[in-house]
C-alpha positions as CSV (number, residue, x, y, z in Angstrom):
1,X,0.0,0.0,0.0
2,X,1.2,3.4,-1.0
3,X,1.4,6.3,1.1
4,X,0.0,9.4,-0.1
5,X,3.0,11.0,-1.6
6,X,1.9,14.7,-0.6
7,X,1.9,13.9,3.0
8,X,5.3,12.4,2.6
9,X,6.6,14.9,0.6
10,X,5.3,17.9,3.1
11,X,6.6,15.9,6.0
12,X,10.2,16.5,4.3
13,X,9.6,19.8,3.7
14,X,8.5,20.9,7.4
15,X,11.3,19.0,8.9
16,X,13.8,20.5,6.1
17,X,12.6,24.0,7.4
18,X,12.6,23.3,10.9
19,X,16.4,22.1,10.7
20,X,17.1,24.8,8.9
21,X,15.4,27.2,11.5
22,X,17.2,24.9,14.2
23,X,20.5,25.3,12.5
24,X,20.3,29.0,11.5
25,X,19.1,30.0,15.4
26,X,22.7,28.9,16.8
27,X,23.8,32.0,14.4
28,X,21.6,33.8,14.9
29,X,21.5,34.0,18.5
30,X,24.9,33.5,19.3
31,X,26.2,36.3,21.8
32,X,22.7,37.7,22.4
33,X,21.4,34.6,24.7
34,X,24.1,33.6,27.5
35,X,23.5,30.1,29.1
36,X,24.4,29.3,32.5
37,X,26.1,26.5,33.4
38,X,23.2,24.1,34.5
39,X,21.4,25.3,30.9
40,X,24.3,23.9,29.2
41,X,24.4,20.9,31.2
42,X,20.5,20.3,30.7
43,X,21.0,20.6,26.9
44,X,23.6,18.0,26.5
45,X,21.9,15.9,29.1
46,X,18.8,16.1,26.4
47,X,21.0,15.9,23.4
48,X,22.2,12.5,24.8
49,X,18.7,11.1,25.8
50,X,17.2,11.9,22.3
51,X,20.1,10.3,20.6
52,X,20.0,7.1,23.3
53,X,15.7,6.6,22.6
54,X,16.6,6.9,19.1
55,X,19.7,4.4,19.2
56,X,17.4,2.0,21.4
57,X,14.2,2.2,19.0
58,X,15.8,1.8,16.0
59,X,17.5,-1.3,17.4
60,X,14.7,-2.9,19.0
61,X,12.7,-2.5,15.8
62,X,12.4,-2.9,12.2
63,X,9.6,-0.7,10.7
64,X,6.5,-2.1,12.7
65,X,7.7,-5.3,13.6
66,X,10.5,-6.4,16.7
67,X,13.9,-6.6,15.4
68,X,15.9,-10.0,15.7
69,X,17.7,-11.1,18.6
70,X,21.4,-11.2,16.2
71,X,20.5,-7.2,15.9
72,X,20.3,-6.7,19.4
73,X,23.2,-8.1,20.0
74,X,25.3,-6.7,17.1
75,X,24.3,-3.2,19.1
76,X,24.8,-4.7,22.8
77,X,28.1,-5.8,21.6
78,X,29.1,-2.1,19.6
79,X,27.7,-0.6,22.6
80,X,30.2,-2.4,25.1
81,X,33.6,-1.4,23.3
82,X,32.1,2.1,23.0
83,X,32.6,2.1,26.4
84,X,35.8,0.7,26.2
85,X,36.3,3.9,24.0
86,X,38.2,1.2,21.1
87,X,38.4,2.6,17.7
88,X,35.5,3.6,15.4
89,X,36.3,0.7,12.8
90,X,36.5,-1.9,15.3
91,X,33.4,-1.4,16.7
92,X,31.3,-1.3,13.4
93,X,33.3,-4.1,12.3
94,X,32.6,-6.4,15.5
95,X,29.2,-5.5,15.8
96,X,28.7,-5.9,12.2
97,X,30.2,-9.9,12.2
98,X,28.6,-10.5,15.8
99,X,25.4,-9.9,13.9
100,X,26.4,-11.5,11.2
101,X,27.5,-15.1,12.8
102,X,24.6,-14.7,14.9
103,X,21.9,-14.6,11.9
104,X,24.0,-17.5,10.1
105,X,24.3,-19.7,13.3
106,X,20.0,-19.1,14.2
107,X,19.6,-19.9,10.6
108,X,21.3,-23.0,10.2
């Protein structure tokens, strides 16, 4: 079933604008709004959550359906040398062939 492509195409469009208006504030309003220190602290602390309910949804699910245990585990296991701060390839790499074995060993 087909979505009605004017509804997708003015969904882009309002969130094109928005980032844009997003974006363009930061320049805008640099110098003439000061932040204290807990402001600052509360946006990153928000920056992180968004980014963390997004990281989370998107690994727990696959359009409308639950995504498959390999996936979760791909992510559980990029998530754990994250913390070990190792190196950007490494991670994608192991989580990618984690998942990987995973999906070949469940199909088998």
């Amino acid at each position: 079933m087909m979505e009605n492509p004017w509804l997708i195409v003015s969904g882009i469009l309002i969130l094109a604008i928005g980032t844009y208006l997003m974006r363009a504030s930061g320049a805008i309003l640099k110098g003439k709004v000061a932040l204290t220190e807990s402001s600052k602290a509360l946006f990153s602390a928000a920056a992180i959550v968004i980014l963390f309910s997004v990281a989370i949804t998107s690994t727990l699910f696959s359009g409308e359906q639950i995504s498959d245990i390999a996936k979760v585990i791909g992510v559980v296991v990029a998530g754990i040398l994250t913390w070990y701060r190792q190196p950007f390839i490494v991670i994608v790499l192991s989580a990618a062939i984690v998942t990987a074995l995973l999906r070949l060993l469940f199909s088998l």
